[in-house]
N, C-alpha and C positions, 0 to 999 in steps of 0.2 A: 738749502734755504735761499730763497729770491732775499733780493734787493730791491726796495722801493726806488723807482727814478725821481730824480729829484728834477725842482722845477728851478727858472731863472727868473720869469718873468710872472707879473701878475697877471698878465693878461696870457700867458701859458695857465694858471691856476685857474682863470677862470671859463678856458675855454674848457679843459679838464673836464670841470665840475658840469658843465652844459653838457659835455659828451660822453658822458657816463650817466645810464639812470644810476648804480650805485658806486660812489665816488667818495674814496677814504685821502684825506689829509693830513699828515701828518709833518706840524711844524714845530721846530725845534732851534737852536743856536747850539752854536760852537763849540761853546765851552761852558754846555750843560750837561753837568755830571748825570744826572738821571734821562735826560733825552737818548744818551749813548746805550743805557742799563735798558731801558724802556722798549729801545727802536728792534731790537734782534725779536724781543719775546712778540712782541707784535705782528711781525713781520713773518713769523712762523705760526703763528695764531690764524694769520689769514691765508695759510695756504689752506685751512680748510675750508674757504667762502673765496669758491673762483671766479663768483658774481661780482664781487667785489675789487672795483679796481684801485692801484693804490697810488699816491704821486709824495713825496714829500718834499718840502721848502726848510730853507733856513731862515731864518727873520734876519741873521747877519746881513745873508747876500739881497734878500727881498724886502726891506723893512717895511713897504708897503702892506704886505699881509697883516701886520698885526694890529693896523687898521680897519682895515678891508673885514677884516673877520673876529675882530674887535676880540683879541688875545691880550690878555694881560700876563700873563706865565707860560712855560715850556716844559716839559712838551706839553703843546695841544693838538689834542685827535680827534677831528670832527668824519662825520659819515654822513654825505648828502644823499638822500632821496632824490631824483626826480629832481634835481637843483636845489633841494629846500635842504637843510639845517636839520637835521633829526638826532645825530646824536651829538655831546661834545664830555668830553674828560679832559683835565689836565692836570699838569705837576704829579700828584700822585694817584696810580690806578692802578684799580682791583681785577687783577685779571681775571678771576672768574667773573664778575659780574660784567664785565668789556665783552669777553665772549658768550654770554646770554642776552645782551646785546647786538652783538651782529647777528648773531644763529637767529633773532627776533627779526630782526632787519630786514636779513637773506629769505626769512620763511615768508614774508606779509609780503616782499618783492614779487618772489617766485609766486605766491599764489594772486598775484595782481591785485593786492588790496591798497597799493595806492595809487 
């Protein structure tokens, strides 16, 4: 299983997000018990969507993100489109319905419908 790279800066975050048409974020802190539970099943979720690139931040080290992408809880996993906002969950998520999400995602990418 990969590991997501993690990010330092915001303006790492949001070159990321411009340089990826599909561009997955996942921010999390330190000493969030479910961000730890969360980040592995994820992370092995998306080796089946190779479209899909991944970065993750901490709001410890970055707390600008949680501005920036107006997060009020952890983890948050957003999926940009194209730059845009398309998916988001946080704190608590349904891994099936997360991965009928990205498999939606990856299929409307792949066939160029956005």
């Amino acid at each position: 299983m990969t590991t997501f790279p993690k990010a330092q800066t915001i303006e790492e975050i949001r070159t990321f997000i411009a340089s990826n048409p599909l561009a997955f974020l996942y921010i999390s802190r330190e000493n969030c018990g479910v961000c730890h539970v969360v980040r592995p099943q994820v992370e092995e979720m998306l080796e089946d969507f190779p479209t899909i690139r991944t970065l993750q931040v901490s709001a410890d080290e970055v707390p600008e993100v949680a501005g920036e992408f107006t997060v009020f809880t952890v983890p948050a996993l957003l999926l940009f489109i194209e730059g845009k906002e398309m998916i988001r969950e946080a704190r608590f998520i349904v891994m099936d319905d997360l991965r009928e999400k990205f498999q939606l995602a990856a299929d409307m990418y792949e066939q160029s419908l956005f």
